[in-house]
ZAMARGU-4260 file (C-alpha; in steps of 0.2 Angstrom, whole numbers, plus 5000, padded with zeros to 4 digits):
<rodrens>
0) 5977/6125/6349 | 5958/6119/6350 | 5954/6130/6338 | 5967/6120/6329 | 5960/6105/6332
5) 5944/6108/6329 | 5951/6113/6311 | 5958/6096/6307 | 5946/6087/6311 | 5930/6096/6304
10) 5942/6094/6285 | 5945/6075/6289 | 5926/6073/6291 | 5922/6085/6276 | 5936/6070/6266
15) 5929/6056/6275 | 5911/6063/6271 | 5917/6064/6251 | 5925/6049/6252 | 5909/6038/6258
20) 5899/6048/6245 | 5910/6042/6231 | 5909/6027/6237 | 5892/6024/6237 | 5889/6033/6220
25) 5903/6023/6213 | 5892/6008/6222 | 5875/6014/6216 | 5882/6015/6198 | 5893/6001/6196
30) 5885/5993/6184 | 5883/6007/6171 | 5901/6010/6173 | 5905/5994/6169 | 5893/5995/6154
35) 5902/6010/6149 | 5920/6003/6152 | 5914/5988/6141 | 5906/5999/6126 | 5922/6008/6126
40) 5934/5993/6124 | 5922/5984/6111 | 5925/6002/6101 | 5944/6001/6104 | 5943/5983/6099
45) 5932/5985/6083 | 5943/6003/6078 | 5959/5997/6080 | 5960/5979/6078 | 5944/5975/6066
50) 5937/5965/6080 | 5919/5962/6090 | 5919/5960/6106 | 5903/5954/6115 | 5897/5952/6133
55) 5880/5946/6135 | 5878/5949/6153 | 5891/5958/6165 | 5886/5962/6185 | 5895/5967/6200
60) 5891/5957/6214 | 5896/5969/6227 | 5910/5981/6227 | 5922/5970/6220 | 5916/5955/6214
65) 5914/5953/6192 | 5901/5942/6185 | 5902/5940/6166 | 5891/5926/6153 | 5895/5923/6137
70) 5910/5934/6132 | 5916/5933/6113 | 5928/5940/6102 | 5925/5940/6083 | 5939/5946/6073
75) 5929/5951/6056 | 5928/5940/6041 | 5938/5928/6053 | 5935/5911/6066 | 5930/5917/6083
80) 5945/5922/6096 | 5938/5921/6112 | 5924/5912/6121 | 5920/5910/6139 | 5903/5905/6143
85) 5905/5909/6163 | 5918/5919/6170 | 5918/5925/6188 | 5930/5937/6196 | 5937/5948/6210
90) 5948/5965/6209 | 5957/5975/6222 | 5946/5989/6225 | 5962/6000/6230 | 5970/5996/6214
95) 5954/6000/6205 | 5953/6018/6210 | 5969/6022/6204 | 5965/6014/6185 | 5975/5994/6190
100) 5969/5979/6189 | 5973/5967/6200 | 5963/5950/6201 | 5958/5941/6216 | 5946/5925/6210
105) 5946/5919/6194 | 5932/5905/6190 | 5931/5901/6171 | 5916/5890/6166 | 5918/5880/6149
110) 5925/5892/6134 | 5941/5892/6124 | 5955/5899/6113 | 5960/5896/6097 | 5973/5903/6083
115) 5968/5898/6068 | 5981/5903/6053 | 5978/5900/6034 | 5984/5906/6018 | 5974/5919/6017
120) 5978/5925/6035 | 5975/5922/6055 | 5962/5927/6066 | 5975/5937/6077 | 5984/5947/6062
125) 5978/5961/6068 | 5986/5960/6085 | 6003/5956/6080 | 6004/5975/6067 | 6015/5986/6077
130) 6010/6004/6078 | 6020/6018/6072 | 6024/6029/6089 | 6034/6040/6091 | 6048/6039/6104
135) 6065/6041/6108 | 6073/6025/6111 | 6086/6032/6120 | 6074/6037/6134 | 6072/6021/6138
140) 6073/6010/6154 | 6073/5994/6152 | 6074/5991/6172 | 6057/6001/6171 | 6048/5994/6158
145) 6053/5975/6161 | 6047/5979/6177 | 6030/5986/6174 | 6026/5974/6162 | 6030/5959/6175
150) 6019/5969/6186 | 6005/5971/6175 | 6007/5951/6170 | 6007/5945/6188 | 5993/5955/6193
155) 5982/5948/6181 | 5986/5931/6189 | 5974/5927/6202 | 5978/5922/6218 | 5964/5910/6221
160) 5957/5900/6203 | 5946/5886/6200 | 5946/5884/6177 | 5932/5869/6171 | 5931/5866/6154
165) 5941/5879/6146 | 5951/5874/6130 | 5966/5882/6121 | 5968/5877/6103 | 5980/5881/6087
170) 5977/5878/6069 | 5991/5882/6056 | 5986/5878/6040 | 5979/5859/6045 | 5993/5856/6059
175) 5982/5857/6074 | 5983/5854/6093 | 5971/5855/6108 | 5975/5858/6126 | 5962/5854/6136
180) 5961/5861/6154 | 5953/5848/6163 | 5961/5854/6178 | 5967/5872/6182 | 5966/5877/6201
185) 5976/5889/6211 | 5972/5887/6230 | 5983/5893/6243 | 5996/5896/6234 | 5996/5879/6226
190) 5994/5874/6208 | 5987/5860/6200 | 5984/5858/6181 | 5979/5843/6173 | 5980/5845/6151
195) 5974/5834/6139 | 5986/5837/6123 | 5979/5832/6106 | 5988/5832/6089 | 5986/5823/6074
200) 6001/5812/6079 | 5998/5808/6097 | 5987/5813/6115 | 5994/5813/6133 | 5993/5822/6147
205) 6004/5835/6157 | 6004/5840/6171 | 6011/5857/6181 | 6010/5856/6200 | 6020/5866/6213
210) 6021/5883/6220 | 6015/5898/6214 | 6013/5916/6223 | 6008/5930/6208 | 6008/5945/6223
215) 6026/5939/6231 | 6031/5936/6214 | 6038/5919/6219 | 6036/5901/6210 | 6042/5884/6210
220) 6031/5874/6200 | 6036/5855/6191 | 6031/5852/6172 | 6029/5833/6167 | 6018/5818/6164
225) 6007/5810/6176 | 6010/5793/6168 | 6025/5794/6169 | 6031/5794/6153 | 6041/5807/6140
230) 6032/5824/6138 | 6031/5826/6118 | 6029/5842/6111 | 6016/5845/6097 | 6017/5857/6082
235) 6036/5859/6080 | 6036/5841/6071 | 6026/5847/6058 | 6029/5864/6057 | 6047/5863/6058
240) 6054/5845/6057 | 6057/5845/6075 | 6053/5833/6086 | 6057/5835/6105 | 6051/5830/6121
245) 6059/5827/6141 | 6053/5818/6155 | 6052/5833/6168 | 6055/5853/6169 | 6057/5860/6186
250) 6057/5879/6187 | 6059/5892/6201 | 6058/5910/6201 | 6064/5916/6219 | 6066/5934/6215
255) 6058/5948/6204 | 6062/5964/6211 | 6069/5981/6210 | 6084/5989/6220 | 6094/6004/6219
260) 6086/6007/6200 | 6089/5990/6194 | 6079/5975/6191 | 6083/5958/6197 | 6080/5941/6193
265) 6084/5926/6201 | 6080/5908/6201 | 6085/5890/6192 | 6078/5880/6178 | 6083/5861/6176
270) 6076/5847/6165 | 6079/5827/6163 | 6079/5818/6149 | 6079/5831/6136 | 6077/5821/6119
275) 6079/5833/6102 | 6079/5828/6085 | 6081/5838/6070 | 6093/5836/6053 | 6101/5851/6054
280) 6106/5848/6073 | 6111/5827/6069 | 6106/5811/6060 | 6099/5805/6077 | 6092/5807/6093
285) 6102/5820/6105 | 6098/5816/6121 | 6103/5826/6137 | 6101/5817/6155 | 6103/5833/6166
290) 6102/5848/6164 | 6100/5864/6176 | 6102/5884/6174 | 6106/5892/6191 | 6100/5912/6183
295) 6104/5929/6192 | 6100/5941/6179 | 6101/5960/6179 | 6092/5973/6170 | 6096/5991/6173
300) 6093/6008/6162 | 6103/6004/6148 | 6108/5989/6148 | 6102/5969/6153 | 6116/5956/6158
305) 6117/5938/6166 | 6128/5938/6179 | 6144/5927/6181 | 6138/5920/6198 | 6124/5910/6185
310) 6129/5892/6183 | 6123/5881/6167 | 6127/5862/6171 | 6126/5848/6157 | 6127/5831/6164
315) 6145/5834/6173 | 6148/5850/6165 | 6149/5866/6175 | 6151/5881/6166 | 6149/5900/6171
320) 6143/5912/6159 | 6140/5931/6157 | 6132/5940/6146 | 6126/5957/6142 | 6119/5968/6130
325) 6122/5988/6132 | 6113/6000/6123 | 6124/6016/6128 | 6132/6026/6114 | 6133/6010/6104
330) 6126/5992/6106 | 6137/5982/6114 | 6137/5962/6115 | 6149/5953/6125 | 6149/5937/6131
335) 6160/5927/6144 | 6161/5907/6148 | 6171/5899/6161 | 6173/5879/6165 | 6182/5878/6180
340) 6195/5864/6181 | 6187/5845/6178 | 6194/5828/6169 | 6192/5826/6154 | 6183/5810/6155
345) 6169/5818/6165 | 6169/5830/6151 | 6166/5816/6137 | 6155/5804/6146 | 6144/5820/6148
350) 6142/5824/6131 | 6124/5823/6127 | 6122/5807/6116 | 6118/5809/6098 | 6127/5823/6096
355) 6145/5816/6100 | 6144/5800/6091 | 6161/5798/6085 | 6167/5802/6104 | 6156/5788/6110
360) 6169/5774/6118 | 6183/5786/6119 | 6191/5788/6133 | 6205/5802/6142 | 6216/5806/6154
365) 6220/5822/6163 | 6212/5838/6166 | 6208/5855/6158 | 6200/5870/6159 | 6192/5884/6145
370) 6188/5901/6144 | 6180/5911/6132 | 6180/5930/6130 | 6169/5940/6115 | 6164/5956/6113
375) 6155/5965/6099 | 6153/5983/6097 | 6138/5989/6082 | 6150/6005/6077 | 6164/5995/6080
380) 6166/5980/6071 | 6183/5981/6068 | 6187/5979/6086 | 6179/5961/6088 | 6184/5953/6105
385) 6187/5935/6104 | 6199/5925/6114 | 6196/5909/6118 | 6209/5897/6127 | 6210/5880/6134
390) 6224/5875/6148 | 6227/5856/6148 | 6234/5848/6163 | 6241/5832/6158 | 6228/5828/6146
395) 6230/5811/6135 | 6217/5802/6123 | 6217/5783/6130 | 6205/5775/6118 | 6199/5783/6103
400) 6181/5780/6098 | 6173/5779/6082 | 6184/5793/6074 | 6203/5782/6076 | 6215/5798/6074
405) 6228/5787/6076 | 6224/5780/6057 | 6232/5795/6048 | 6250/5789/6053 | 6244/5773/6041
410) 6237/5768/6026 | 6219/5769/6028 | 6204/5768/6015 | 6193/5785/6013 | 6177/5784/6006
415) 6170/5801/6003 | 6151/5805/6005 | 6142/5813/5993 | 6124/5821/5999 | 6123/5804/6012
420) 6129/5791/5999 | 6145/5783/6001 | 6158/5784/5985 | 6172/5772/5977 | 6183/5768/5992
425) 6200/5775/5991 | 6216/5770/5998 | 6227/5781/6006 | 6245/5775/6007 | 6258/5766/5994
430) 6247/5753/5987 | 6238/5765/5979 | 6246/5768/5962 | 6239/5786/5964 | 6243/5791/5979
435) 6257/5804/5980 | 6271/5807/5995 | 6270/5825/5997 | 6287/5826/5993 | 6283/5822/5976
440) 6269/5833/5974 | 6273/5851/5965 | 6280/5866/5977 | 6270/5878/5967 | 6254/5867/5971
445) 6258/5867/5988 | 6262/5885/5990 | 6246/5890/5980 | 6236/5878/5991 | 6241/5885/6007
450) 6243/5904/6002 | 6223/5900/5994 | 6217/5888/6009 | 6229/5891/6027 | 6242/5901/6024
455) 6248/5899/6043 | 6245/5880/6042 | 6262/5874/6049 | 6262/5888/6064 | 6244/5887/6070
460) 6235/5873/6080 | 6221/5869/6070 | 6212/5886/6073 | 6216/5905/6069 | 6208/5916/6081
465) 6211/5934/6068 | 6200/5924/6056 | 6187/5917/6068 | 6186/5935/6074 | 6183/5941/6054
470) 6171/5928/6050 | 6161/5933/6066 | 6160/5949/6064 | 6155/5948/6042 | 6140/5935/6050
475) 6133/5946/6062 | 6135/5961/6048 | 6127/5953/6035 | 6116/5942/6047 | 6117/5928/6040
480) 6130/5915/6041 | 6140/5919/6025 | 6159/5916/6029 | 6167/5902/6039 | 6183/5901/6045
485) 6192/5885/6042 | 6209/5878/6041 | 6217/5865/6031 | 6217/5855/6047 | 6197/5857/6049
490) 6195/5851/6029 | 6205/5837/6035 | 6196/5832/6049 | 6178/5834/6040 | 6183/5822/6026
495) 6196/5810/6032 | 6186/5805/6049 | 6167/5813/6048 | 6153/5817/6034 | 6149/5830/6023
500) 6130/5833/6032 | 6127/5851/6039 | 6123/5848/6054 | 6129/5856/6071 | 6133/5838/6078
505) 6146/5838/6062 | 6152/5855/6069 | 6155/5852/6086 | 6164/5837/6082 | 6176/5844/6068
510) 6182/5858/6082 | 6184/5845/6096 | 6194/5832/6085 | 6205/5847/6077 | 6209/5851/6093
515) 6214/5834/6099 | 6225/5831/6083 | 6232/5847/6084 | 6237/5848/6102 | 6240/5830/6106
520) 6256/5829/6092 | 6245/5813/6084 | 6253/5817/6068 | 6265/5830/6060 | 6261/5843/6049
525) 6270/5836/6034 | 6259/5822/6035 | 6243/5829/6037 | 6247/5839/6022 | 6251/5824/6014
530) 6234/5816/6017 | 6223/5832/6014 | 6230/5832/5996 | 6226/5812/5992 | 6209/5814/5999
535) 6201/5827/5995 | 6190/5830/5980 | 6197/5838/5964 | 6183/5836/5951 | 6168/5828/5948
540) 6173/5810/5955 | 6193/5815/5957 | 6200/5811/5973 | 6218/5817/5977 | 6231/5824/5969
545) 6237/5810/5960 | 6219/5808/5950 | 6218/5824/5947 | 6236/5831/5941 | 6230/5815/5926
550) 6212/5822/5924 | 6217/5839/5919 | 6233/5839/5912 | 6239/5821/5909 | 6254/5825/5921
555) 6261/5817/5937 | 6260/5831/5952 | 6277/5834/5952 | 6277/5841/5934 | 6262/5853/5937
560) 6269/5871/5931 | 6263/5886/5940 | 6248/5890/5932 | 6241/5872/5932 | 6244/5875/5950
565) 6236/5891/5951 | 6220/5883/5943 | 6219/5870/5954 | 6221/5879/5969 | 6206/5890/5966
570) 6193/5875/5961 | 6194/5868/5978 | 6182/5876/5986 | 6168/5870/5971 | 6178/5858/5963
575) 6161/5849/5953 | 6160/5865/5945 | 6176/5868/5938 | 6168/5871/5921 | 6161/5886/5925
580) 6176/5894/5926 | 6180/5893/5906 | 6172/5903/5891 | 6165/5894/5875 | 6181/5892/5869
585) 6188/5885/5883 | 6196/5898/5889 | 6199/5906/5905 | 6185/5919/5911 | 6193/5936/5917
590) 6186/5932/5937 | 6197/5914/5935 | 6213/5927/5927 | 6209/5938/5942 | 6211/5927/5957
595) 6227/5919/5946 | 6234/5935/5945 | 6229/5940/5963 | 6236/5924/5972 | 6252/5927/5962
600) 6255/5945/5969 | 6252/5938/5985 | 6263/5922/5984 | 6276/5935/5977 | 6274/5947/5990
605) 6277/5936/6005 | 6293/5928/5995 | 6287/5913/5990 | 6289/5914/5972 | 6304/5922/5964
610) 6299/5933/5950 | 6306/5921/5938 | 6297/5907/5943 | 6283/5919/5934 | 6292/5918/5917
615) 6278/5912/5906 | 6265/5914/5915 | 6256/5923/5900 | 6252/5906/5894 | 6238/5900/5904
620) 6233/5881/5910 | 6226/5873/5896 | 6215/5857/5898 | 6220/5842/5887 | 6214/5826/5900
625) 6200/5819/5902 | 6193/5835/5908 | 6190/5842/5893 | 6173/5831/5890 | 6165/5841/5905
630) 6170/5858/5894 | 6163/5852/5879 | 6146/5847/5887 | 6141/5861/5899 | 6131/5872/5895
635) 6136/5890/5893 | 6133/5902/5907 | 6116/5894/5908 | 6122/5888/5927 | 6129/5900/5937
640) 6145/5898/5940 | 6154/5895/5958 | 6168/5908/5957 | 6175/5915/5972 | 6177/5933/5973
645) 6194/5938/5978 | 6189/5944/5996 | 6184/5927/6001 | 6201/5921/6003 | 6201/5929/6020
650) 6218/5938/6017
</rodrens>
């Protein structure tokens, strides 16, 4: 047993005795090694990136202590990357032996970043080309790899840093902005930055301060102004025509780890005072007051998800979401959303401004609650998920505000808007020698409207889920937003009570006042189908039925024969461009025969014509009103016409 013993502890000594020899070798030659390790990344740099990469002096102070002066990187033929004129650090010896990095103290002395872009390239193109590697995305882990790469992150954050001087600047084509450090400093745990933000537009200062542990992976840290004033953000006015800005971000990261193979998340995110404003979201500012994001998030092997205990609150708005993607045998999207029980006048005083005008004043009774359930499988599109369902509880509009539902039941005026400019005002109701009951109004128009426009009109309330779910799944096909999905209801609502602008503020308020019309009985079907014919647009300044059954044929509407109705019916998608749909001899081109024919087999099929009501339907629509200037003027095939192709009906 001494023998034993003797054994042991002669090989720990014979270890210990390499150990302290390595160490003192790796002592003794430090700073060649780090000469080496710094020739060998200025090669990698200058082979694989087209880059120089420069350190004029580099020590080690100690074992792990880093001195470095006058560190550049030069992409060739480009403006400088990277300058540092003093940098001082520390490393985890530990972690060094086994090939990490892990910083301890950072001190940067004046230098700076920059991104400079023009047209005949960037200085960090060569940075964003991805390399062809080979690998087999199935073997995968996104637990793994999201992991390793917050590891590496974190560990290149210091624990202690003290930055003077240092500069981080963009320039994209002349839109230029510059943050300047004035103060960076992370002591104890605490962080304090100070930025000075210059733009061609404006200069202030921000501010992030709070909590910060890189080793423990933990953070709480507060973004705003220290003048108390709005934070704006710079580039994205120019760059994109969005101007944004808020008065505060708080965020908080209380957990990044792994458990059981799985990578978890946790933490919140809110913001006050969020101010966007873009034309394609409204024609004004959107302001949010509040807003917070309780996150648990979950990534395992093959898939990533945020779980249903997260919580996103707007104003007085508490919703639960999920979402997921799965990348087993096929990509799978799903996505949940869950507002628990609340009034609905907390829901519509917390609409963000802006967005919501015509809501602005209204005022409810009642409560509700919404659910939402989608699902989308890559190989499966067919199978789209989407259900989504609203349960009222005694839910009542008290006070209607800038959008009056209530004004359908009467005569009203409607003034259509044409790209932003408001037309002839029209008057909707008797005094109007044009306007026409809808009992005076053809059959064969109305059946060729509906069967062409909202076949389930009178049975649906305002929406049809089977052709939301088709017009989701042909947009994520084709990746582009290429098919919509809206009902005679939806048309009605977008010209009788908002604008024509695209905007997502237009959007959101055609689905919420559909949904009020619909579900709230404020009008029958009868007369909303009476309405939709009188005010919409038939032609190139022809407004309702009445106008245009005179423009076209010199007829009243309740003369109109089947294939006058037919025509009709398939211009009103692009009615301005009704032209196009006739040869040089003012004929009927064979796509405009097509749909004719097509909407007549279906009309037929689902017994709404008798085949005797197609007795003469050889003879097609001729143009003899006023119309027929429009013919004679246009040019031939020179504009591309606005036809339809017979898949777009959605049938």
């Amino acid at each position: 047993m001494k023998l034993k013993k003797q054994k042991v502890l002669l090989v720990l000594k014979i270890v210990g005795a390499i150990l302290l020899l390595g160490i003192v070798l790796l002592f003794a030659f430090r700073n060649t090694l780090l000469e080496k390790v710094i020739h060998r990344i200025d090669d990698k740099l200058e082979r694989d990136y087209q880059c120089h990469f420069t350190i004029e002096k580099a020590e080690f102070h100690g074992l792990t202590n880093l001195e470095f002066q006058h560190i550049s990187l030069v992409p060739k033929q480009a403006d400088t990357l990277l300058c540092i004129d003093e940098l001082k650090t520390s490393v985890n010896f530990w972690k060094l032996l086994v090939g990490d990095i892990q910083l301890g103290k950072l001190e940067i002395n004046k230098g700076f970043i920059q991104l400079v872009k023009t047209k005949n390239g960037s200085n960090f193109d060569a940075f964003l080309r991805s390399k062809k590697e080979k690998s087999d995305n199935n073997e995968v882990n996104y637990a793994k790899l999201l992991n390793r790469i917050s590891s590496t992150l974190l560990d290149l954050v210091p624990t202690d840093m003290n930055v003077k001087g240092f500069a981080f600047k963009m320039d994209d084509n002349g839109n230029k902005v510059i943050f300047d450090f004035n103060q960076l400093a992370l002591v104890d745990k605490k962080l304090n930055t100070l930025i000075q933000v210059t733009s061609a537009n404006f200069s202030e200062q921000w501010s992030i301060n709070g909590f910060a542990d890189p080793r423990e992976r933990k953070a709480d840290l507060q973004f705003f102004n220290p003048k108390n004033d709005t934070v704006r953000i710079p580039y994205l006015d120019k760059k994109f025509n969005l101007k944004t800005g808020f008065k505060s971000i708080h965020f908080n990261l209380e957990n990044l780890s792994m458990a059981s193979g799985e990578l978890h998340i946790d933490g919140y995110s809110s913001i006050e005072n969020l101010i966007i404003n873009h034309p394609k979201i409204a024609n004004k500012d959107v302001i949010v007051k509040k807003a917070r994001f309780d996150y648990r998030c979950i990534i395992g092997q093959r898939f990533m998800a945020l779980d249903s205990t997260s919580t996103v609150q707007l104003n007085n708005i508490k919703c639960h979401p999920y979402l997921s993607y799965t990348n087993e045998t096929d990509k799978v999207y799903a996505l949940q959303l869950k507002i628990p029980k609340m009034t609905a006048q907390d829901f519509i005083v917390s609409l963000p401004s802006g967005l919501f005008r015509h809501f602005e004043g209204m005022e409810a009774k009642g409560n509700f609650s919404y659910s939402l359930n989608f699902e989308y499988n890559n190989n499966k599109p067919k199978d789209l998920v989407f259900e989504s369902k609203l349960i009222p509880e005694g839910l009542k509009i008290t006070k209607y505000g800038e959008a009056d539902l209530n004004k359908i039941n009467g005569e009203f005026t409607y003034r259509a808007m044409d790209r932003g400019v408001a037309q002839r005002p029209i008057i909707v109701g008797s005094s109007n020698p044009n306007f026409t009951p809808l009992t005076a109004i053809s059959p064969y128009l109305q059946k060729c409207v509906l069967t062409s426009e909202d076949p389930s009109f009178f049975n649906h309330r305002g929406f049809i889920n089977e052709a939301f779910k088709q017009s989701i799944a042909k947009n994520i096909r084709t990746q582009k937003f290429s098919r919509g999905a809206s009902t005679i209801s939806m048309q009605l609502v977008k010209n009788a009570f908002l604008t024509r602008e695209k905007t997502l503020s237009r959007k959101l308020e055609e689905i919420l006042l559909v949904y009020i019309l619909e579900n709230n009985r404020i009008s029958s079907k009868e007369r909303m189908l009476e309405v939709y014919f009188n005010i919409i647009e038939w032609g190139p300044n022809v407004y309702g039925i009445g106008e245009a059954s005179q423009f076209y044929f010199q007829k009243s509407p309740a003369d109109l024969n089947l294939n006058e109705c037919l025509f009709l019916a398939t211009i009103i998608p692009k009615p301005k461009g009704f032209m196009y749909r006739f040869d040089a001899e003012q004929k009927l081109k064979p796509f405009e025969k097509q749909q004719n024919e097509f909407l007549t087999r279906l009309m037929l099929r689902r017994h709404l014509l008798l085949e005797t009501d197609t007795i003469g339907q050889n003879k097609p629509a001729t143009i003899i009103g006023p119309a027929q200037l429009y013919l004679k003027q246009k040019p031939s095939d020179a504009i591309e016409n606005d036809s339809i192709s017979v898949d777009e009906f959605g049938f």
